[in-house]
C-alpha positions as CSV (number, residue, x, y, z in Angstrom):
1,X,0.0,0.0,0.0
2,X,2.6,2.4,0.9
3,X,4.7,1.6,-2.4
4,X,1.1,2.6,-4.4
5,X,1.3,5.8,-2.3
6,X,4.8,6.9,-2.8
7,X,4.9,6.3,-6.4
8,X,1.6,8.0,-7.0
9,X,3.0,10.8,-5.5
10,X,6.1,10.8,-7.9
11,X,8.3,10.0,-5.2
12,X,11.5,7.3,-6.0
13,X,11.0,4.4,-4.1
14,X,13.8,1.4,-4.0
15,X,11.9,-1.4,-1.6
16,X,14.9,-3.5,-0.4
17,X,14.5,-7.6,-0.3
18,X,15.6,-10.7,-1.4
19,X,12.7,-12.5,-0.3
20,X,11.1,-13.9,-3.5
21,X,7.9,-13.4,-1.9
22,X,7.9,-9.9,-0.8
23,X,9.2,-8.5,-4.1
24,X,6.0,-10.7,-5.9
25,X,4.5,-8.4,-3.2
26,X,6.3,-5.4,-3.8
27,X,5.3,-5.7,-7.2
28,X,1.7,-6.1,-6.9
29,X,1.9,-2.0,-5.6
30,X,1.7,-1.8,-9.1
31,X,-2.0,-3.1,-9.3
32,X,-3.5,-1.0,-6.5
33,X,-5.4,1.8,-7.3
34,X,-5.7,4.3,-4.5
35,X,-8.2,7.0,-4.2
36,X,-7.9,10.5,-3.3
37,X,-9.5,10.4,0.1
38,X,-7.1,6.7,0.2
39,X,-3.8,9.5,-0.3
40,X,-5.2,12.2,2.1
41,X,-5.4,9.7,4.7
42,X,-2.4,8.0,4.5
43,X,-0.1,11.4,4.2
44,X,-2.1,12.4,7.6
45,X,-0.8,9.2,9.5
46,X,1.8,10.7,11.9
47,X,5.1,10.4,10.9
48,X,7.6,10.0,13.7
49,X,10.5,8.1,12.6
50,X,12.5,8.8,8.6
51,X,15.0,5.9,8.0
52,X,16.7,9.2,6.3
53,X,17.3,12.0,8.1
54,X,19.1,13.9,5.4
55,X,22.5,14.3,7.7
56,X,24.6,14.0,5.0
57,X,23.2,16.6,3.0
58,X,24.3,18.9,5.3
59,X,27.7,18.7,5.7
60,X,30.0,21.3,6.0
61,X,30.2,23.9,3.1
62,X,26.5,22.6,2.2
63,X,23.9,25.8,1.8
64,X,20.9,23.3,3.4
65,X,20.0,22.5,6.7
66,X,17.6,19.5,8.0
67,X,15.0,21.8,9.1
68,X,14.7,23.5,5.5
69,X,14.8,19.4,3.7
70,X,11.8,18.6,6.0
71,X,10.0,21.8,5.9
């Protein structure tokens, strides 16, 4: 579901496995079709964890910081 989400939104995703059986699944996000009120509701789940916080975008001599990546 959340692959459907993120590529509907344009976003990149790269789901990680070597499980035959969850890429079948991981493909399959191909085949669900997700409504508007289905994308509203999932962008409003709280989000309170990133597996990427961005850190090394803002190393030193870098112009952005991680407050204006997740703005």
């Amino acid at each position: 579901m959340l692959i459907a989400w993120a590529v509907k939104r344009d976003t990149s995703v790269i789901p990680k496995s070597v499980n035959p059986a969850r890429i079948a699944q991981n493909l399959q996000s191909t085949h669900v079709a997700l409504s508007d009120d289905d994308m509203q509701a999932i962008a409003r789940l709280d989000k309170k964890f990133r597996y990427v916080t961005g850190e090394f975008w803002t190393l030193e001599g870098n112009s952005y910081t991680l407050e204006e990546l997740w703005a």
